[in-house]
C-alpha positions, -999 to 999 in steps of 0.1 A, spaced: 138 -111 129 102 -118 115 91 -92 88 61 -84 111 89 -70 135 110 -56 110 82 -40 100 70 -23 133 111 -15 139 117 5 109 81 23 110 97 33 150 131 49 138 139 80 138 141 81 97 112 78 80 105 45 60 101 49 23 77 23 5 72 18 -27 35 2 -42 40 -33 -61 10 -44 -75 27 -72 -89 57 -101 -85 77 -81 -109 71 -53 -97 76 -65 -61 112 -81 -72 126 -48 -88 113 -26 -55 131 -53 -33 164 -52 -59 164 -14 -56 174 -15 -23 141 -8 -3 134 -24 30 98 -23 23 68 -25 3 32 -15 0 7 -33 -21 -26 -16 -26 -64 -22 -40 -58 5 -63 -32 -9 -88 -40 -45 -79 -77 -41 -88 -62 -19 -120 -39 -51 -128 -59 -79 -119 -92 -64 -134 -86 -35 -153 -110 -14 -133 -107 15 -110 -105 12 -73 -145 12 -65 -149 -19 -43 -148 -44 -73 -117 -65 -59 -131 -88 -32 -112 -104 -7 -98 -141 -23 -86 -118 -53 -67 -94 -31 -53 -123 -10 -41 -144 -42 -23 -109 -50 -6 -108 -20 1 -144 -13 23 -139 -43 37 -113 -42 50 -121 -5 68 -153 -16 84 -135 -40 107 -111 -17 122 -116 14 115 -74 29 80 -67 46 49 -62 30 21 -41 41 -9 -41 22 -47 -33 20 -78 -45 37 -98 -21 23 -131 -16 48 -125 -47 59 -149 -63 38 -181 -56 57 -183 -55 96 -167 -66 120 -167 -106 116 -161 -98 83 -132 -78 92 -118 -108 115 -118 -128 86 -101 -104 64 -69 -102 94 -69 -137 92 -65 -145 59 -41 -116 52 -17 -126 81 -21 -157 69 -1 -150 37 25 -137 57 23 -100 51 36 -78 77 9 -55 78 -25 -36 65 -54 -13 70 -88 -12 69 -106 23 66 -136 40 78 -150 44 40 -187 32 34 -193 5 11 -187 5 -18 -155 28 -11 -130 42 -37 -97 58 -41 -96 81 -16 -83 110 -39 -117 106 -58 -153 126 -49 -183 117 -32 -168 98 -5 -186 86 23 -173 79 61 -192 53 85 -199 69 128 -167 63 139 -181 42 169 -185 14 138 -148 24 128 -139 18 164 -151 -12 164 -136 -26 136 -103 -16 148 -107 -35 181 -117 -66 156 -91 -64 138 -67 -61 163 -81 -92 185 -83 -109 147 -42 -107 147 -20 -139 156 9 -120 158 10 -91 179 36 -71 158 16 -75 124 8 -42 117 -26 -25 117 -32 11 105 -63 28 107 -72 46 76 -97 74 81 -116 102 47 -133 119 71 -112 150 62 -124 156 28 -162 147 38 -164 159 78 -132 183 81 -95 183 92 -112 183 136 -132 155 130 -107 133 112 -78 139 139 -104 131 165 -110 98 142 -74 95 147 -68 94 181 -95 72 187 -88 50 163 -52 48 179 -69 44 213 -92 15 197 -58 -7 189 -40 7 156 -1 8 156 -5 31 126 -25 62 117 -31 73 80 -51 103 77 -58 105 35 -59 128 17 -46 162 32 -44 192 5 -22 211 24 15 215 40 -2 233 71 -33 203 71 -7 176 73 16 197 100 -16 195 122 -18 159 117 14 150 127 11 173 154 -22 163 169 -23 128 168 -3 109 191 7 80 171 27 67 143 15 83 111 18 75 68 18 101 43 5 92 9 21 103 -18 -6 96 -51 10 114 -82 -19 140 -94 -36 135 -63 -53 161 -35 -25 161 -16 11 177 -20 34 156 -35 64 162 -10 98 142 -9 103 116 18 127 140 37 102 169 36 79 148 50 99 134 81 108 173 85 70 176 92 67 144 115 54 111 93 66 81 104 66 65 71 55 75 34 43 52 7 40 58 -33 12 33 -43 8 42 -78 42 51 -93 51 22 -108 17 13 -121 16 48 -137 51 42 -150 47 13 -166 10 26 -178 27 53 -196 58 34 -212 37 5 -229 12 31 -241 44 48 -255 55 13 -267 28 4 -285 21 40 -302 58 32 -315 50 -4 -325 17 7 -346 31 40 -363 67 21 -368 60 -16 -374 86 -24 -355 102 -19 -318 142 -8 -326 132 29 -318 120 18 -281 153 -4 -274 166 23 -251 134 23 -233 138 -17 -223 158 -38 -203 175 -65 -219 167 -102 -226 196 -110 -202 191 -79 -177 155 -90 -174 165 -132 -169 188 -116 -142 158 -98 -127 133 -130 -121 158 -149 -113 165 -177 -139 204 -178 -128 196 -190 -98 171 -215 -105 191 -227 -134 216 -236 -105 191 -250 -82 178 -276 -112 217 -284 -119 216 -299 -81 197 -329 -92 218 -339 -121 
């Protein structure tokens, strides 16, 4: 089955889909070793890794394709990434399906931010008239090749017009073309109850450690009627905080010894990228 249907299928079950955020290869290899059937890979930690700079429109479209080119032909499970706004209007949004499908993810959203946007957990956000949301949508759902790559709609209007406005986003928005709903940034149990429950489509949770909304387990939220939740930042927060710890060892120690149990090993980590099998692929020729 193509990811892009794999995809669709597992966002569609009963259970709700749990994926993880790889902003890198590595990242993307040890989510896909763990077991995962999916992955999410957003602007957030790939303009953080590829830039070093917060999510505030900085990473434009080649960069976030490059990312995701990668990180696709490093795993075998689905991928569903970010489009951001699209990248301007709606030829520019066209453009941006194309060239993401064209890497062979499985799915991604645009969202109904004005540019510049930013992380959707930050202030001062601004949303466009939906009727320029609505058309996006339709443009980025005529964009597609493949009519199970998967489009969400991504809508702020909550924290800037209210919880009735962005469920009426929602609907429309679902109306418009998406196969996937994400309203961000609820800041309550009962806010995201009324989401599920109003909007008649598929919906994602977003679970952003230290962020506006409650941080709920995956089964708490399929008790309240997502379809699928994903965890964007975890690993780039995680690894944040154990190199910062590594190298506050390294400079008060001179040395590493103390952090040993805090690593994987040389050979753990060859058997993580793979060399074993490509040492066996090279021994072919010979």
């Amino acid at each position: 089955m193509k990811n892009t249907s794999l995809l669709k299928k597992y966002i569609l079950e009963d259970s709700i889909l749990v994926m993880p955020g790889a902003h890198d290869t590595l990242t993307a290899k040890i989510v896909e070793q763990a077991g995962f059937k999916a992955l999410t890979m957003g602007g957030y930690s790939a303009s953080a890794s590829l830039l070093g700079k917060p999510d505030l429109s900085f990473l434009t479209l080649t960069e976030m394709v490059g990312c995701i080119h990668r990180i696709v032909d490093v795993v075998d499970i689905p991928v569903f990434t970010d489009g951001d706004t699209g990248h301007g209007g709606v030829l520019n949004v066209r453009q941006t399906v194309r060239e993401i499908e064209k890497t062979g993810a499985a799915g991604m959203f645009i969202e109904d931010q004005v540019f510049p946007k930013r992380c959707g957990h930050m202030l001062d956000k601004q949303v466009i008239e939906k009727e320029e949301m609505i058309a996006k949508v339709k443009a980025a759902v005529d964009a597609r090749i493949d009519d199970d790559f998967i489009i969400m709609a991504r809508t702020d209007a909550l924290a800037v017009n209210g919880l009735e406005d962005a469920i009426d986003r929602a609907n429309l928005f679902h109306e418009a073309g998406a196969d996937l709903i994400f309203v961000e940034a609820p800041t309550t149990i009962e806010q995201m109850q009324v989401i599920t429950a109003q909007i008649d489509a598929p919906t994602l949770a977003n679970n952003i450690e230290g962020g506006k909304s409650p941080l709920l387990s995956a089964l708490e939220l399929e008790k309240i009627g997502y379809n699928t939740v994903v965890f964007p930042v975890a690993a780039t927060y995680a690894i944040t905080k154990v190199v910062k710890d590594l190298m506050t060892e390294l400079s008060a120690t001179g040395t590493t010894e103390g952090f040993n149990d805090r690593m994987v090993s040389f050979d753990e980590f060859n058997r993580i990228i793979g060399l074993d099998r490509l040492r066996s692929l090279e021994r072919n020729y010979f």
